[in-house]
C-alpha positions as CSV (number, residue, x, y, z in Angstrom):
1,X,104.1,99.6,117.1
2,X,102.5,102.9,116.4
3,X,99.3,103.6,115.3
4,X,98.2,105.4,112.0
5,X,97.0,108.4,114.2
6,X,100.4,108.3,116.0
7,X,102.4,108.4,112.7
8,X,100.5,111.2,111.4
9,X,100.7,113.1,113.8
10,X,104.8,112.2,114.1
11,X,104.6,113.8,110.6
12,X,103.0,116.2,111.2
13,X,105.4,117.6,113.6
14,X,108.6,117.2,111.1
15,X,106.9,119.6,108.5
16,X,103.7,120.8,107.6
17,X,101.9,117.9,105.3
18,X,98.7,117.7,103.1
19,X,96.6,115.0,103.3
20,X,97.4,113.8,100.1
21,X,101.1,114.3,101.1
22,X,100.3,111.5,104.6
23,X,98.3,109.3,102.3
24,X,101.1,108.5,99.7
25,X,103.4,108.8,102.7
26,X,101.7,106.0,104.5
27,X,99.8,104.3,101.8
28,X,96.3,104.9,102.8
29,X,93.0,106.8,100.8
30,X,92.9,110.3,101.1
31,X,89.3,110.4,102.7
32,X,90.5,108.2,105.3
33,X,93.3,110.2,106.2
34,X,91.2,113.2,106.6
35,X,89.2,110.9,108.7
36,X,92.1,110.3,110.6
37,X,93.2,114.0,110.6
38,X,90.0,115.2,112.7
39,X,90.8,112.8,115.9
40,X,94.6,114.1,115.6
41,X,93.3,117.6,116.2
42,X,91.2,116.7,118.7
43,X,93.9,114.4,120.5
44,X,96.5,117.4,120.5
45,X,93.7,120.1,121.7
46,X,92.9,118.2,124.6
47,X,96.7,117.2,124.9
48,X,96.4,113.2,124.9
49,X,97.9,112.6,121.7
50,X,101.7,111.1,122.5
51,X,104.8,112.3,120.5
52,X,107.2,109.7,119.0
53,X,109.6,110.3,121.7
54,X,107.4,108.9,124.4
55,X,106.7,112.7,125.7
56,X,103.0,114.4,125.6
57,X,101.5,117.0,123.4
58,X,101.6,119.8,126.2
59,X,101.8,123.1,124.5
60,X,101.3,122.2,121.1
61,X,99.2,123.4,118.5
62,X,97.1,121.4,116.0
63,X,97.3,124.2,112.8
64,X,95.8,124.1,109.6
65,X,96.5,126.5,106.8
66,X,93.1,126.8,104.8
67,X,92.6,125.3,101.2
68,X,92.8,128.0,98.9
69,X,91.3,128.9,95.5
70,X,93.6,129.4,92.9
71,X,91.5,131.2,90.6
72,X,90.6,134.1,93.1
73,X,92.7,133.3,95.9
74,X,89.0,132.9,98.4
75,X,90.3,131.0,101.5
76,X,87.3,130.9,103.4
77,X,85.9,127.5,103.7
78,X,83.1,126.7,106.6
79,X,85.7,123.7,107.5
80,X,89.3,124.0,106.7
81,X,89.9,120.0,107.5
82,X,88.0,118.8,104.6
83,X,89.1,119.6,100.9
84,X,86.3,121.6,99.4
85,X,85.2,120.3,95.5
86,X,84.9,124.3,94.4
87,X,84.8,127.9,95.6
88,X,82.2,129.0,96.4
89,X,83.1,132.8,95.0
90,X,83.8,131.8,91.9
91,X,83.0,128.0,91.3
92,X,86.2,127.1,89.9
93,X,87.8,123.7,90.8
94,X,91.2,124.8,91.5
95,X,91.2,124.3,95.1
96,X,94.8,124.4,96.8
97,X,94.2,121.5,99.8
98,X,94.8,122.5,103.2
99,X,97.8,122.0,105.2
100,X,98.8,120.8,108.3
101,X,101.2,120.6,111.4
102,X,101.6,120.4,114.7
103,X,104.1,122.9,117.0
């Protein structure tokens, strides 16, 4: 049986996937899948975390594209893993959440 963590990551390496994409996917809270988001990039830096085929992460790449603001397009958060409540350029709220995938 595979562990939340393993199945994320499996996911992740189909397509690229927002949190709120995984945790409807896999029927979990959003915050918890961020949670759960930080130790997958860890696991493929340091090339531990197994793939679905019983083969290692050797190689691959734990990328994020950066949440973005839709009001004046600022995509430079302090931590791209986390879903920021507003920009900080312009304060609005409409904050495109990051995505995610491994390759």
């Amino acid at each position: 049986m595979e562990t939340t963590r393993q199945r994320i990551a499996d996911a992740l390496r189909e397509e690229p996937r927002t949190a709120s994409d995984l945790a409807a996917t896999l029927s979990l809270p959003t915050p918890v899948v961020y949670e759960h988001l930080e130790h997958v990039s860890r696991s493929v830096a340091d090339g531990d975390q197994p793939s679905g085929d019983g083969g290692g992460s050797r190689g691959e790449e734990f990328l994020v594209a950066p949440p973005t603001c839709r009001e004046c397009g600022f995509d430079g958060f302090d931590d791209p893993v986390n879903e920021p409540s507003r920009c900080p350029e312009c304060k609005s709220e409409r904050i495109e959440e990051p995505a995610f995938v491994i390759r």
